[in-house]
N, C-alpha and C positions, 0 to 999 in steps of 0.2 A: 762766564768767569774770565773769558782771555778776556775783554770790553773791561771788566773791571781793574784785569793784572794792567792792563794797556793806559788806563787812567792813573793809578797808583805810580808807576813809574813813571807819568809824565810831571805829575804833582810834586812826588819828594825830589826827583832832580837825576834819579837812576836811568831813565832815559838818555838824558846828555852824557851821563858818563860810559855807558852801553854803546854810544856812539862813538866813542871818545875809542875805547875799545877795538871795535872795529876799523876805524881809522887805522889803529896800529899792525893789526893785521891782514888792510890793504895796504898800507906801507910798506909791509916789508913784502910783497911782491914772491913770496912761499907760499906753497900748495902746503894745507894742512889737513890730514885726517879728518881730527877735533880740534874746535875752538870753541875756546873755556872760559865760559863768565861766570865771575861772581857778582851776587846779586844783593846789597843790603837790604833788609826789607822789616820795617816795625810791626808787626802783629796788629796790636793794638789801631792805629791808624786804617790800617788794611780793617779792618773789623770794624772798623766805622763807616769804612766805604761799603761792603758785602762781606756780613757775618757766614755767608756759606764759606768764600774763599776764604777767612780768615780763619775758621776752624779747620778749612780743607789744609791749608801750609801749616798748621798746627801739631795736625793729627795724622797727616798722611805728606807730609813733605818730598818724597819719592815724586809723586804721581804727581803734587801741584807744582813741582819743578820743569814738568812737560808740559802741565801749563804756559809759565811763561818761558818754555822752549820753543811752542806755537808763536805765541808773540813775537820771541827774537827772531823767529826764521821769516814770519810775513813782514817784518820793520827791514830787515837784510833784505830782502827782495824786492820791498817798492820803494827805499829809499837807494838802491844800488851800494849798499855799504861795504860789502864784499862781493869780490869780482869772482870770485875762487870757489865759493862755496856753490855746493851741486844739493846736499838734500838736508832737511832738516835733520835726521839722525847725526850730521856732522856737528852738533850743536851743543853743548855739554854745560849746565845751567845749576851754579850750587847756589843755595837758599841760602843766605846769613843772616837768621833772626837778631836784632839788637840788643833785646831781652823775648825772657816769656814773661807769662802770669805768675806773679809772688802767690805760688796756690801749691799747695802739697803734693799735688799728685802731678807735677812737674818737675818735681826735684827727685833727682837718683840716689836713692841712700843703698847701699850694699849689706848696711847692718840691717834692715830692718825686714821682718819676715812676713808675708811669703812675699818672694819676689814674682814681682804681677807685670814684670817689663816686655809684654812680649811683644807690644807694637813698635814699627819704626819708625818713631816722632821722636819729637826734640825733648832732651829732657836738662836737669842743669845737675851740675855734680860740683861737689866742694871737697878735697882731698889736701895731702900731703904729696908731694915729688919725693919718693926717695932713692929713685935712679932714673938714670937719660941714657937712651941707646944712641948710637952712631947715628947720623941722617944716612939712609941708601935710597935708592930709587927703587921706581915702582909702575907701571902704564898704565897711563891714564888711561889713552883712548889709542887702538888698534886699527888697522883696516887688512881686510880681506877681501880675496878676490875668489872666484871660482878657478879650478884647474884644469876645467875643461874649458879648451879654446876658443867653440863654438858659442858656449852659452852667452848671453844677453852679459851675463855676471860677470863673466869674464876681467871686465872692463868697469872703470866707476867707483863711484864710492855706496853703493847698493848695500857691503855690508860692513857695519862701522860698530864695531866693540868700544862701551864704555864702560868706565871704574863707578860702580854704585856703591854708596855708604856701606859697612858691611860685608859687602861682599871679598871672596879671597882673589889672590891672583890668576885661579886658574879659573875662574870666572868671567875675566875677559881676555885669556890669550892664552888657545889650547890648542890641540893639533886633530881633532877630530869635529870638526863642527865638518857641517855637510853643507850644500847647496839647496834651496827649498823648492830653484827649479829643476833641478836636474838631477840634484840626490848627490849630486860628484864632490869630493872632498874640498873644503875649504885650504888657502895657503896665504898666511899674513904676508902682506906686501910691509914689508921690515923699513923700507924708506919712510915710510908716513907712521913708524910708532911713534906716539909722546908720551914722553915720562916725564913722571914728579916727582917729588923729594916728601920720605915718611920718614918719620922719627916713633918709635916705640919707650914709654912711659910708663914706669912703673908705680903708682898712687897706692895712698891709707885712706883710707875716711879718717875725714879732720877729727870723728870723735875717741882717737886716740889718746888725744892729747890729753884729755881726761883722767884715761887710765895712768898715763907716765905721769901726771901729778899726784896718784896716787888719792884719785875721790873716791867714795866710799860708794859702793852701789849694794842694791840689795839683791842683786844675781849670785849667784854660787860660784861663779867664774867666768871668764870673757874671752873669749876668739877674735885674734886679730889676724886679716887676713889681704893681702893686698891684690888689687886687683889690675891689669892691664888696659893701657891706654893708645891708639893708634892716630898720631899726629900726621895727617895729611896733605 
């Protein structure tokens, strides 16, 4: 599948601009934690090249994102495109599907029961905005070192916290993670945190709208109920 990720991105033209990328972060001549690509990528197309990987970034978007994190770290290594970079975990790779499938079971409805969303794939959601919180920050990606002087860990980018879909903040930056050679307590090296900007969203399901015109349904009553949205 990376053979295939490695074809797809030469074809649609994500390759040049992955390099393009890169360029900017040998330019600026900073040692960084994490560097952060994003990656446009059509489904569909992909699915014409190999239906395994096209249902794999589908279905399992997480995992086929380390996919093409193998790629960008073998393309950054024998094309010399950053000078900085030491291990692939410094790699941080977000999937942006174009679209999905016009198919039901890829759209998010909040009204409709039972809720069966328990995997993390892509799904599509169509709502109302009826409030915007502040933009604050948030870290992306962390690094830590070991505390103890001796160990190998000590030194390096060995251990590199990232922000996964989902995930909360103390998920990637907490004060008890250990050492896995030495057992000794982990200490974020605070020079190399990167932070992003998140906005929290509060959404209706667009089939409100309905209700406030006042349609006639044949329920006994309606719950409306809004739900949270986490802008990254």
């Amino acid at each position: 599948m990376r053979e295939i990720a490695l074809v797809y991105l030469d074809r649609s033209g994500g390759l040049q601009k992955f390099v393009c990328d890169c360029k900017r972060y040998n330019d600026s001549k900073q040692s960084y934690a994490v560097y952060r690509f994003i990656i446009s990528i059509n489904p569909a197309d992909i699915a014409e090249l190999d239906a395994t990987l096209g249902n794999y970034i589908l279905h399992h978007p997480i995992q086929a994102a380390q996919i093409f994190q193998s790629v960008c770290f073998i393309a950054i290594k024998t094309l010399s495109l950053i000078e900085q970079l030491q291990t692939e975990a410094q790699i941080s790779i977000l999937l942006k599907p174009t679209h999905l499938p016009p198919l039901p079971s890829y759209v998010l409805s909040l009204s409709a029961f039972p809720f069966i969303y328990t995997s993390q794939r892509f799904y599509m959601s169509e709502g109302i905005v009826i409030a915007v919180g502040t933009v604050t920050k948030y870290t992306q990606g962390a690094r830590f070192l070991c505390t103890e002087e001796t160990c190998p860990f000590s030194e390096g980018f060995r251990y590199i916290r990232v922000h996964l879909p989902g995930a909360t903040e103390s998920a990637t930056v907490r004060n008890d993670f250990v050492c896995s050679l030495c057992s000794s307590p982990l200490q974020e090296d605070m020079k190399f945190r990167v932070l992003g900007d998140k906005q929290i969203v509060e959404m209706i399901d667009a089939k409100v709208l309905n209700a406030l015109k006042g349609y006639a349904t044949n329920k006994s009553h309606c719950s409306i109920q809004t739900f949270t949205v986490f802008l990254r």
